[in-house]
N, C-alpha and C positions, 0 to 999 in steps of 0.2 A: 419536721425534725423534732426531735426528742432527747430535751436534757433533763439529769440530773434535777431535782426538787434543790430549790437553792435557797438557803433560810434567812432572811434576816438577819443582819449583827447582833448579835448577844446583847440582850438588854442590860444594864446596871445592875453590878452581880449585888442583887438583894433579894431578898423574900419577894417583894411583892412585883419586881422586875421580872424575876423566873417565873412566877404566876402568871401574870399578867403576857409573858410571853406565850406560856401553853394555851392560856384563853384563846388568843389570837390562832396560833394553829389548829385548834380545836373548831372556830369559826371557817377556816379556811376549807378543813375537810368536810364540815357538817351542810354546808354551803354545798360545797361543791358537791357530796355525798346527796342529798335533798335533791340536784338534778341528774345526777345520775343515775338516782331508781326510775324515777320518771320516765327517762329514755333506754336507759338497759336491762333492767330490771324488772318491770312492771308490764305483766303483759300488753299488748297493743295488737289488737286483733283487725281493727281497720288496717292499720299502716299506714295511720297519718300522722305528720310529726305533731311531735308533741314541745319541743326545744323547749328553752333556759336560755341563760346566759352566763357559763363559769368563769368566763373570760371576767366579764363586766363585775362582776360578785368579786373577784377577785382584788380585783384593783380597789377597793372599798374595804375588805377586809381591817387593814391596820386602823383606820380611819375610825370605822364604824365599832372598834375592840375599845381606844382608848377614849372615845367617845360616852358609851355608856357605863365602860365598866374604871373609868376615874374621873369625869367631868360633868354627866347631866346629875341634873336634879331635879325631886318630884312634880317638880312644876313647871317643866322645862316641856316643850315639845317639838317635833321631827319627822321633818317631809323626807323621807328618805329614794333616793335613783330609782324609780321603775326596774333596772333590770338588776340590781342588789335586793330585792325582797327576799332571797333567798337566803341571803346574810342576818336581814333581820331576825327571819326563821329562826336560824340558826343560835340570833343573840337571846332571842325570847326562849328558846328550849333551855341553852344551858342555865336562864335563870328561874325557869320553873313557869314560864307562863304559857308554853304551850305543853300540849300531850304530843308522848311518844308516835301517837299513831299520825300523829298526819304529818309527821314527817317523807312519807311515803305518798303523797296524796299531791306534789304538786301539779297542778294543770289537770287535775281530775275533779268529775264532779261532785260539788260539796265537800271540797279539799282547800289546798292550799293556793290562793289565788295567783295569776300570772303576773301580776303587781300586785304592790300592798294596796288592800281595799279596806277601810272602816267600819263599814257593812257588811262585808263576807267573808273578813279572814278570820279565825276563830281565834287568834292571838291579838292583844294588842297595838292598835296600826293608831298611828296619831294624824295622818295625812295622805288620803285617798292620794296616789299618783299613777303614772300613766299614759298620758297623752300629753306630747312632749310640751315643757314649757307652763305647763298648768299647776303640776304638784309642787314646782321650783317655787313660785309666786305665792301658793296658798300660804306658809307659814307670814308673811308681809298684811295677806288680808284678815288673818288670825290676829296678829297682832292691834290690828288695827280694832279687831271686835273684843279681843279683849280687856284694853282700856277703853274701849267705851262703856261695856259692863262695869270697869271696875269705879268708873268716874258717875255711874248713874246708877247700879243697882248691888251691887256685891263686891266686897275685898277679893280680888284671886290670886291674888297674892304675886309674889315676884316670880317672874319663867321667860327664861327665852326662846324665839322661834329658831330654830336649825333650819337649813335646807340643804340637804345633800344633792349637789348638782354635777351632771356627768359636763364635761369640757364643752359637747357635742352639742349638749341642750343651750348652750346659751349661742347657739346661730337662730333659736326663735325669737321674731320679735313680739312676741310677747312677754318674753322676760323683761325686756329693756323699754317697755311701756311700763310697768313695774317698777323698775331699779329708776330710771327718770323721772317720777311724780313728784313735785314737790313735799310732798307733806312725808315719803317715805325716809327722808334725812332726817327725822326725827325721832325713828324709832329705834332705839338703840337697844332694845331687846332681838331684833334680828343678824341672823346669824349665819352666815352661806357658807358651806366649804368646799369647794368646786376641785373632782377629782379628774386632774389635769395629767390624762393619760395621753393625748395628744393620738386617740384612733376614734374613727366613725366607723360606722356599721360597714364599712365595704375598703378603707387605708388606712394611711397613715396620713396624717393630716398634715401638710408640705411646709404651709406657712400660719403656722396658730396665731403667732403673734401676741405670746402673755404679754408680751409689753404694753400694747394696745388696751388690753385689758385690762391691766391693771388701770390703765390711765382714765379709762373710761368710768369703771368704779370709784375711784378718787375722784374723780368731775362731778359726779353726781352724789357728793358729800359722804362718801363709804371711809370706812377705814380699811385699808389694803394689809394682809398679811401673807408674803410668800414664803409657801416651806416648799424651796426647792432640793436641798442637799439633805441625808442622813449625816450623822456624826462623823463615820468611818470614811465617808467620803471629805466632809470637813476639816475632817483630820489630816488625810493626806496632800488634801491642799497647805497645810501650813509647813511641811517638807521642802526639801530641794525637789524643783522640777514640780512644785503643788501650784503653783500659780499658772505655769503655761499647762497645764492638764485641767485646770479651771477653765481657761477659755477655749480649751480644744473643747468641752463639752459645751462649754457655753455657746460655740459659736456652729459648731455642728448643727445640719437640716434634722430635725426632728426623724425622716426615711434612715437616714445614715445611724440616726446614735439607737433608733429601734433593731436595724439590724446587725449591732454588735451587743444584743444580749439575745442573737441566736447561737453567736459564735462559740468556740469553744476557748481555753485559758492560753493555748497555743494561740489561734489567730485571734485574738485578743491583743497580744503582745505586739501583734503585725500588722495589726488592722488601727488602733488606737492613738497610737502617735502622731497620726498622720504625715504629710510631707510638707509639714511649714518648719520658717527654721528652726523652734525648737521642738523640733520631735526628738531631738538624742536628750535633750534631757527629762522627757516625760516617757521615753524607752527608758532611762536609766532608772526610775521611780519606779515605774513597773519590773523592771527585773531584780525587786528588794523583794517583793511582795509574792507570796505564794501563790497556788492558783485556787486554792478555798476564797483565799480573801481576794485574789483580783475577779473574780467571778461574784462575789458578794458587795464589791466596791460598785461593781457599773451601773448594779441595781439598786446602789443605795440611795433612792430618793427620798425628799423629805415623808411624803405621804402615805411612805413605809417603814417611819424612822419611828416608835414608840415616843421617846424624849423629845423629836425635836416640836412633836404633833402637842404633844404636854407643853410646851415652851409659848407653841403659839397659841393656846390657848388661856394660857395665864396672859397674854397681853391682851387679851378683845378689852377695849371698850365702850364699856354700856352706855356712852353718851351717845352715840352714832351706830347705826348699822355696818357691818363687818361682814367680810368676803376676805376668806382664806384662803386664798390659793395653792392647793397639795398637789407638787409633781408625784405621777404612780406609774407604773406598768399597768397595762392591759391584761389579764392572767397571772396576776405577779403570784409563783413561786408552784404556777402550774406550768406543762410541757410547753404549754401553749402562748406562753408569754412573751409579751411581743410581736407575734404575729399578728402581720396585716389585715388575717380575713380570721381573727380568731373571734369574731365577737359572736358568733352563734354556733362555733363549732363546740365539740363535746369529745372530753378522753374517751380512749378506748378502755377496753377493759384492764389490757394491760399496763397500760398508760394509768390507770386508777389504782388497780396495786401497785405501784411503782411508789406513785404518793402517799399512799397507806405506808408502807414499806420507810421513805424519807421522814415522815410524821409519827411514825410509830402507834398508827394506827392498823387495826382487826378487818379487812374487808366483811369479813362473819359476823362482827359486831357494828356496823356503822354507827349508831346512835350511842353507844357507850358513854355516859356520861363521870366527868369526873368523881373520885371518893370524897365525898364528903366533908371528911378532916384532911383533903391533900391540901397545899396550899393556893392550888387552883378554885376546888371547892368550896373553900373558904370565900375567896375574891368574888364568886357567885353569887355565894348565901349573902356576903354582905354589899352587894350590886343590887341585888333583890330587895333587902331589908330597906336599903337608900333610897332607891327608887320607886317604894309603894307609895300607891298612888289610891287616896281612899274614891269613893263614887262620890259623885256632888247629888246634893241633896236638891230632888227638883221641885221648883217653882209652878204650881199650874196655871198654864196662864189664863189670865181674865177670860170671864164671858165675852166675846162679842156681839154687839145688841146685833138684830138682824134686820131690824129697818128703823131709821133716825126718823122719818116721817115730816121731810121734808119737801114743800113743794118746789121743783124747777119753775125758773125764769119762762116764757112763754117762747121765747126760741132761743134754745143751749146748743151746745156742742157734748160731746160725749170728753173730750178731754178737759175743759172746761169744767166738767162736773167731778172730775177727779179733783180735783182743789180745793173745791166746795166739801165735798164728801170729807177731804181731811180734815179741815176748818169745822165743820159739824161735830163729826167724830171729837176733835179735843174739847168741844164744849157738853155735848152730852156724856160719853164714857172717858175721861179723862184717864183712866186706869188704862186702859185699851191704847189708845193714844201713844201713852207715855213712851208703850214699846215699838211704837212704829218710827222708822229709820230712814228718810228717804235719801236715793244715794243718783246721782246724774252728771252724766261727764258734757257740763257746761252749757247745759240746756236748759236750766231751770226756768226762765223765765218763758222762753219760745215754749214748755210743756204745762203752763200756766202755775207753776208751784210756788212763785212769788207769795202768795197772801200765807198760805204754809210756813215758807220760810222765814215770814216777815216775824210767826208767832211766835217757834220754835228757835229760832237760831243755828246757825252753822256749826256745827263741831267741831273740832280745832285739839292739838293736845295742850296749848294753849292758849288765855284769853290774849286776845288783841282787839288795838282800838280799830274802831271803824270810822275814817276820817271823813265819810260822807252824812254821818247821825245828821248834822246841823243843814242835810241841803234839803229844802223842800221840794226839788224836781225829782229828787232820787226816789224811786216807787219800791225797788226791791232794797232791803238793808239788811247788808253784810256784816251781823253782828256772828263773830268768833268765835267759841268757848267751849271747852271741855262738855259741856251740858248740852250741848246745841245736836240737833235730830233731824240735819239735814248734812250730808257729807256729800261736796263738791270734787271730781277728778277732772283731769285733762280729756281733752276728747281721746278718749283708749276705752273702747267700749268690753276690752275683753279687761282691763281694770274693773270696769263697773259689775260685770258679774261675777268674776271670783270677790269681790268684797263682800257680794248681796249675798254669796252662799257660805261665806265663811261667819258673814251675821248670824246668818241662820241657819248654823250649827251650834252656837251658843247655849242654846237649850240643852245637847250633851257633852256639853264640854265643861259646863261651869252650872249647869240648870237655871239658866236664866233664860226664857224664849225671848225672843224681841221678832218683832215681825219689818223684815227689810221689806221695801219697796225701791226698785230700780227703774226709773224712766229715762229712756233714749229713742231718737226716733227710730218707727217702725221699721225702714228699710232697711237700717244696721242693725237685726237682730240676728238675721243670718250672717254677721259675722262677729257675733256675741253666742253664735249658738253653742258652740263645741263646750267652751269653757262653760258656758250657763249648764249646759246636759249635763259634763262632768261634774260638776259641783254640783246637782240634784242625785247625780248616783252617788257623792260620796257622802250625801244627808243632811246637805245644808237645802233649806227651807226657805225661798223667796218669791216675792212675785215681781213680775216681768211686764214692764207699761212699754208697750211700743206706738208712738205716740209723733205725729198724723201719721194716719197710714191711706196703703192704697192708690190707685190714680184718681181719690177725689183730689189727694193735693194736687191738682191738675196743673197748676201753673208751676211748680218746682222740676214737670219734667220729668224724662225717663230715670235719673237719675236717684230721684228721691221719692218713688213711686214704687212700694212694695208689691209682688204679685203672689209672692208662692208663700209668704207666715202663716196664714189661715192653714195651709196642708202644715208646718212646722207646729202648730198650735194639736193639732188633730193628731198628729202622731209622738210627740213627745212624750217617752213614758217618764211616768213620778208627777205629769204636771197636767193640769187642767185649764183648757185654752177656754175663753168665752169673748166674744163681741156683741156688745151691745149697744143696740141702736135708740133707744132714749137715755136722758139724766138719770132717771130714776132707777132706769137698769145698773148703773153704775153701780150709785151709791150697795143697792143690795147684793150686785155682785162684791164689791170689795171687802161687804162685810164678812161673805161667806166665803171668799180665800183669805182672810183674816184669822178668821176663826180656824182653817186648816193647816197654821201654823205653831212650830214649838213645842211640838208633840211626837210621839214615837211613832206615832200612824199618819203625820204628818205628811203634807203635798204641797207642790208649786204651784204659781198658778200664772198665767200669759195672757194678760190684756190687752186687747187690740181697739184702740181708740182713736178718733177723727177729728177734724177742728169744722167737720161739716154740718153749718147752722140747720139745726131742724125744730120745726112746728112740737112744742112737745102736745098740744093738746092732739094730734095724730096718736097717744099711745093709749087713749082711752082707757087711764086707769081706774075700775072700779071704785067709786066714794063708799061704798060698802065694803067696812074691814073685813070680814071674811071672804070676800070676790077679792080685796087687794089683797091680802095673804094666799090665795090662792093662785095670783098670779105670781108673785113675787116667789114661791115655792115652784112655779111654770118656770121661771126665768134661770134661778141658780141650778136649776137640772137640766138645763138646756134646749127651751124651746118653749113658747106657747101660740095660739091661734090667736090672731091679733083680730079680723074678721072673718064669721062664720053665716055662712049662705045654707039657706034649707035644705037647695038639693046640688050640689056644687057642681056646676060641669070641667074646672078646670083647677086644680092645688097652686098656688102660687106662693113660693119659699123662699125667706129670703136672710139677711141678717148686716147688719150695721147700716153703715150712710145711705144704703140703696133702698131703707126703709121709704121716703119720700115717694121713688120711683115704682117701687110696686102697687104701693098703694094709687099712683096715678094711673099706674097702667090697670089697676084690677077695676077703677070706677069707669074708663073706660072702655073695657069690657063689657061692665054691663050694659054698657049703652048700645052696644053688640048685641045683646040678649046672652052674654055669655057669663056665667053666674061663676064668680072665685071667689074659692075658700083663697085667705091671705094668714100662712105661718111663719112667725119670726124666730127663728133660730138664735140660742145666745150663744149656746157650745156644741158646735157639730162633734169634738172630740166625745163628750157627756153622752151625745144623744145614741153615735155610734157604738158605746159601749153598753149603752141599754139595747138597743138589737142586738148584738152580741150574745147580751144574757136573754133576751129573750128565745135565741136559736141556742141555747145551753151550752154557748162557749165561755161564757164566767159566773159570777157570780153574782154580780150587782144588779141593783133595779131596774127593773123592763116598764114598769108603769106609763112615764113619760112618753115614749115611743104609741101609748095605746092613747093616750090624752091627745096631742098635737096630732096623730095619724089616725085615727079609727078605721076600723074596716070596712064598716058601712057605711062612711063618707068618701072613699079612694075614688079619685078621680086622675084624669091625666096631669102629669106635673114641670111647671118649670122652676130650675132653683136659676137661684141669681147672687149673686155676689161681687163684691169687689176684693177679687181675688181667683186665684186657680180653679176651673168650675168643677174640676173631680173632688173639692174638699164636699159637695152634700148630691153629689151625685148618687151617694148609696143610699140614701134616703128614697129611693125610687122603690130599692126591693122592699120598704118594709110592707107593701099593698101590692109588689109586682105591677106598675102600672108606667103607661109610654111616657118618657120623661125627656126635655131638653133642657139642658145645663146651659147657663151663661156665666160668663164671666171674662177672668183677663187671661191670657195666654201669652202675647206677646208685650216685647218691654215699652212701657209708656210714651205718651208723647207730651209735650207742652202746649199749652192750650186752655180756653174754656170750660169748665165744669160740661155742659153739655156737650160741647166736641168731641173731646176727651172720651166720654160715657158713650157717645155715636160711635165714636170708631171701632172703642171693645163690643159693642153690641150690648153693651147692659144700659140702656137710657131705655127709658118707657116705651117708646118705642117696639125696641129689639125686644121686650118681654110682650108686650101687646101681639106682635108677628108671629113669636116662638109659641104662643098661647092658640091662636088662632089655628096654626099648623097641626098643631096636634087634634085639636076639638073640630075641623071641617073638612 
C-alpha cells in the first residue's frame, strides 16, 4: 500500500525550527537516496542482493537530526543502530565530512560500509556496530577506558557516550549483562536512546512491554526518560474527548495501532474510536480535526517530535546513566511506514519520486546540498564548526624489554608464570607496566593474578575502604581506587571483552596506548568470541589469557575442558594465538604481544595457558646468551626444536602441557631404536602463516617454517596436542611427509590426568603407537 509522504508537525515557527526542520528532511531523503542507488541504480551485473534498510534509517531520522545538529559536543561520542549508518552517511555529508562520491558506493567495494565501521568507512564513525547487541554496549566500555586514561594519563576532557539502540536489540542478553554490572550506575556520562519502533525484522512485536523496560532500566540504577507523544498529539489530548483518545492509544496492541497508520483519513475516523464506551466522544474530537492533521496526529510520536526529543534531552542527568526511550514509526514518512515486513523492503522507483515530489526534492539531483547562506546551510556550517574535533596527539608507547631474564621455579605452571611475568615487569620496566590493564570476570585469584592485584590495586571511579586491610588470613586485598590496574566484572565474559577492546582503542581515541589484558577461563572463550573478533575488527587492541585450558583440567570435566581454541587461536584474524609449554615461554611471549600493542599496525594476541605442573629443566634453555636469544626469537615466531637427533627417523610436534608426554614418548622411542626429532610449537597460527608465505600467498616471514622443519631432516610425523588435532595437521605438507594427528575430538571426561589423556589417545602412550605405525 502506498500513501502520501506525511510530514511532521511544523516545528516552532522560527529561524532555526524551519532549518532545523529541512535538515531533518534532507537526512530523510539523502538516507533513503544513499540505498536506493545501491539497489536501483547502480549496475548489479551478478544479481545479487545488495539491500539497506530504509525502513530502519527511517525511524532514527528525527532522532539522529536533533541529536547532532542541536545537542552533541566535541567530545561527546556515538554508537549509532547497525541499520541507520545510512543516516549517519547522510549527517556527515551534509556537514562536510564525507565526499560526494561515496554516496553512491553503499555495500560496494571500498565504499560505504553495511554498518558503520571505524576502520573502513571513510567518514567519521565513533563506534564499530554490527552484530547485535555489541555496538549497544561499546559506548559503556568507552566510557569506562575513558576515565581511566583520564584518572592515570591525560585530561579528555568532559563527553558523553550515546548509544542508539533499535527496540529489537535489547532481546540480546548481552545488553543486559552490561546495563546490570554494578560499577555501570556510575557512569553518568552514558547515554542510550532506544528507537522504540515496536517491529523486528519479520512483525510487529504483539507484547514489547515498555513498561517492563522501563522498570528494568530504573532497577538497575538508570534514569528513565520516555518520549512517547509529539506536541500535536499532546495537544489534542488536553481537548474534549483528549483523555479517552489517550487511552484508546495507550491501551491498543502495538498490531492494531501499526495498522491504523496504513489507513487512510476516512477509515481513520472508523477505525480509531474503537467500541469502548467512549468512542463517540474521541469520534467527536476527530470530526474537528482535518484530514492533514488527523493523518499527522497518529504519527505524532515522541521520537519524531523535534521539541519534544530537545525536552528530553535537557533533563539527562549526568549523575547516572540514562536510557531515553523514543516511541518512532518503522519508515516514518516513507510509503512504507508501518508495515510489518518493511524492514528490508526498498521504494520503487515511483514510489522514490513520489518522495522527492513530497520533499521537494530533484530525483536528477539526489545529493544537492543545501545554499550555503540558506538558513539550512547555516545550521550545517555551524553543526560543523561545534563539532570539530582536532586529532589527539599520540603518545608512543614505551619500549617493551623482550626478555626480563628471569629464572622459573623448578616445576611451574604456564599460568602461574603469568603473574610472575607481571610482578617482574612492574619492577624492571615500570613505564611498560604502568599501561598494563588487567580485566577478569571474578576469577582473579583461581587465574593466579592475586600478587598483581595485591601491587597494583583495583580501579574503581572511586576510592573505597577495604575492610579486610587488617585481616592477616586475607591473601588477595581488595584495595579500590581510581588509580588501581586491575578491573573486576561479574562473570559476563562478553563484559570482559568489549571492555578489553574498547581499552585498547585508546590509543585512537585520545593517543594514549594502554595495553589491556583479559583473563577468563579457557573453555568460555568461545563464548567471548563474537564480541572479542568484533572489537578486534573495530581496533581495539588486546590480549586474551584463557586460562586452564584443555582436558588437562581433567578432574573439572567435560564441562570445563576446552577442545576446539587452539583452531579459534589459529584462525582469528587481527590476532596472534600462541601456547606455550614452559615459564619462560611466557614471560617472552607476553612481552612480544605487549609490545604489538597501541599502535596503528597494532594486533591481538590469544593466550592459551595450563595450571599443569611441569619440570621446567625439560626446556633446556641455552646458558649461552646468544643460543637463549635465539631461542626465544624460535619461540615468539612460533616454534622451535626442542631435541634434535642426527638422523631422525620419526618428527615428533607438539605444543603446551603435552610437552612432558612427548618427551616421554620420544625417550622411549629411542629405546626402540627409533630416533625423534622433538618440535614444540608456540603459534601454529604464526607458523601457518610463514608457509603461506613461503608458497607466495602473503607476505610475511617464511624463515621459521625452514628452522623448526628443514628439508633434509623430514621425517615421518606425529603432531599432538591438547586440542582439535587439525590445528597442526598442515604442518605435515611443509616436507610432504606420512603424518598422524592426535588430539581431542570428542567432549571431555572427568577423571585422572592419565585417564583423561588414555581415552583421547594423547598419553605417551598413543604418541609411542602412532610413532611406531608410521616408521614399521
Amino acid at each position: 500500500m502506498s500513501l502520501p509522504h506525511s510530514p511532521s508537525p511544523a516545528p516552532p515557527a522560527d529561524a532555526h525550527g524551519e532549518a532545523l526542520k529541512d535538515v531533518s528532511d534532507a537526512v530523510l531523503w539523502l538516507s533513503t537516496s544513499i540505498v536506493h542507488h545501491a539497489n536501483r541504480v547502480r549496475p548489479n551485473p551478478t544479481g545479487m542482493k545488495v539491500g539497506g534498510h530504509q525502513a530502519s534509517s527511517a525511524s532514527m531520522v528525527s532522532i539522529m537530526t536533533s541529536l547532532w545538529f542541536e545537542e552533541l559536543q566535541p567530545a561527546d561520542r556515538v554508537s549509532v543502530k547497525p541499520h541507520a549508518s545510512p543516516v549517519l552517511h547522510a549527517v556527515n555529508y551534509l556537514l562536510g565530512e564525507l565526499d560526494e562520491n561515496y554516496l553512491t558506493t553503499l555495500r560496494e567495494f571500498g565504499g560505504l560500509q553495511s554498518y558503520p565501521s571505524r576502520s573502513k568507512d571513510p567518514d567519521p564513525v565513533d563506534y564499530s556496530t554490527g552484530s547485535v547487541g555489541i555496538g549497544a554496549t561499546a559506548p559503556i566500555w568507552g566510557a569506562f577506558a575513558r576515565r581511566y586514561v583520564d584518572t592515570t594519563f591525560a585530561n579528555t576532557g568532559p563527553g558523553r557516550q550515546y548509544s542508539l539502540v533499535g527496540d529489537a536489540e535489547l532481546d540480546e542478553g548481552a545488553v543486559w549483562e552490561a546495563i546490570l554490572d554494578p560499577s555501570v550506575q556510575y557512569l553518568g556520562e552514558v547515554v542510550w536512546i532506544v528507537d522504540m519502533n515496536r517491529q523486528s525484522l519479520d512483525r510487529v512485536v504483539p507484547n514489547i512491554a515498555a513498561g517492563r523496560l522501563e522498570s528494568m532500566f530504573s532497577a538497575a540504577g538508570w534514569q528513565v526518560i520516555t518520549v512517547r507523544f509529539g506536541r500535536l498529539l499532546e495537544e489534542l489530548f488536553t481537548r474534549s474527548g483528549g483523555p479517552a483518545l489517550r487511552r484508546r492509544i495507550l491501551d491498543m496492541p502495538n498490531p492494531e495501532y501499526q495498522r491504523l497508520l496504513r489507513c487512510t483519513a476516512t477509515e481513520l475516523r472508523d477505525r480509531l474510536p474503537g467500541a469502548e464506551p467512549d468512542a463517540l466522544e474521541i469520534a467527536l474530537l476527530l470530526g474537528d480535526l482535518d484530514d492533514a492533521t488527523l493523518l499527522a496526529a497518529i504519527r505524532n510520536l515522541g521520537g519524531h517530535d523535534l521539541a519534544s526529543l530537545r525536552e528530553a534531552y535537557a533533563r539527562i542527568d549526568d549523575t547516572r546513566p540514562t536510557v531515553i526511550i523514543a516511541y518512532t514509526i518503522k519508515g516514518y514518512g516513507l510509503p512504507t511506514e508501518g508495515h510489518p515486513q518493511n524492514h528490508s523492503s526498498l521504494l520503487s522507483d515511483e514510489q522514490y519520486a513520489d518522495l522527492a515530489n513530497s520533499l521537494g526534492k530533484d530525483t536528477t539531483r539526489p545529493w544537492a546540498k543545501f545554499d550555503a547562506d540558506s538558513p539550512a546551510g547555516r545550521l550545517c556550517s555551524a553543526t560543523f564548526e561545534r563539532l570539530h574535533r582536532d586529532r589527539p596527539t599520540m603518545s608512543t608507547p614505551p619500549v617493551v624489554p623482550t626478555d626480563l631474564g628471569r629464572t622459573p621455579p623448578a616445576v611451574s605452571t604456564t599460568q602461574a608464570a603469568l603473574g610472575r611475568a607481571l610482578l617482574d615487569l612492574s619492577r624492571d620496566a615500570p613505564d611498560v607496566a604502568k599501561r598494563v590493564v588487567t580485566v577478569s570476570p571474578d576469577v582473579s585469584s583461581s587465574t593466579n593474578l592475586a600478587g598483581w592485584l595485591n601491587k597494583v590495586g583495583v580501579w574503581s571511579t572511586d576510592e573505597r575502604r577495604n575492610w579486610f586491610d587488617d585481616d592477616r588470613e586475607t591473601i588477595m586485598h581488595w584495595r579500590e581506587k581510581p588509580t588501581g590496574q586491575h578491573m573486576e566484572l561479574g562473570i559476563a565474559e562478553t563484559n570482559l571483552v568489549g571492555l578489553i577492546s574498547e581499552l585498547g582503542a585508546t590509543w585512537s581515541r585520545w593517543g594514549q596506548p594502554l595495553f589491556p589484558i583479559g583473563v577468563l577461563y579457557d573453555p568460555f572463550v568461545e563464548r567471548a568470541l563474537e564480541p572479542w573478533s568484533y572489537g578486534i575488527y573495530a581496533g581495539g587492541q588486546s590480549i586474551l589469557v584463557g586460562t586452564p585450558s584443555g582436558v588437562t583440567l581433567a578432574a573439572e570435566g567435560g564441562a570445563h575442558q576446552s577442545i576446539k581454541t587452539p583452531s579459534i587461536g589459529l584462525e582469528q584474524p587481527g590476532c596472534v594465538s600462541f601456547e606455550p609449554a614452559f615459564a619462560v615461554e611466557v614471560e617472552w611471549i607476553l612481552m612480544d604481544c605487549l609490545s604489538r600493542l597501541g599502535r596503528s599496525d597494532g594486533t591481538s594476541s590469544y593466550l592459551r595457558l595450563s595450571t599443569r605442573p611441569v619440570r621446567q629443566e625439560l626446556a633446556a634453555i641455552p646458558a649461552d646468551p646468544a643460543a637463549r636469544e635465539r631461542r626465544r626469537r624460535h619461540v615468539v615466531a612460533g616454534g622451535y626444536v626442542l631435541r634434535s637427533i642426527d638422523k631422525p627417523d620419526v618428527t615428533l610436534v607438539t605444543m603446551g602441557a603435552l610437552v612432558t608426554e612427548i618427551l616421554s614418548a620420544a625417550d622411549r622411542l629411542d629405546q626402540l631404536g627409533v630416533a625423534a626429532d622433538v618440535v614444540c610449537v608456540t603459534s601454529p597460527g604464526l607458523l601457518y602463516e610463514a608457509l603461506q608465505a613461503r608458497h607466495g600467498l602473503s607476505d610475511g616471514p617464511s624463515w621459521i617454517v625452514d628452522q623448526i622443519l628443514p628439508a633434509h631432516r623430514a621425517a615421518p610425523m606425529v603432531t599432538v596436542l591438547d586440542g582439535h588435532p587439525h590445528t597442526l595437521t598442515f604442518l605435515a605438507t611443509v616436507n610432504r611427509v606420512p603424518t598422524k594427528s592426535l588430539g581431542v575430538s570428542r567432549f571431555g571426561q572427568v577423571g585422572s590426568l592419565d585417564a583423561v589423556y588414555e581415552f583421547h589417545g594423547i598419553s605417551a602412550d598413543g604418541i609411542v603407537r602412532a610413532a611406531l605405525d608410521l616408521v614399521t
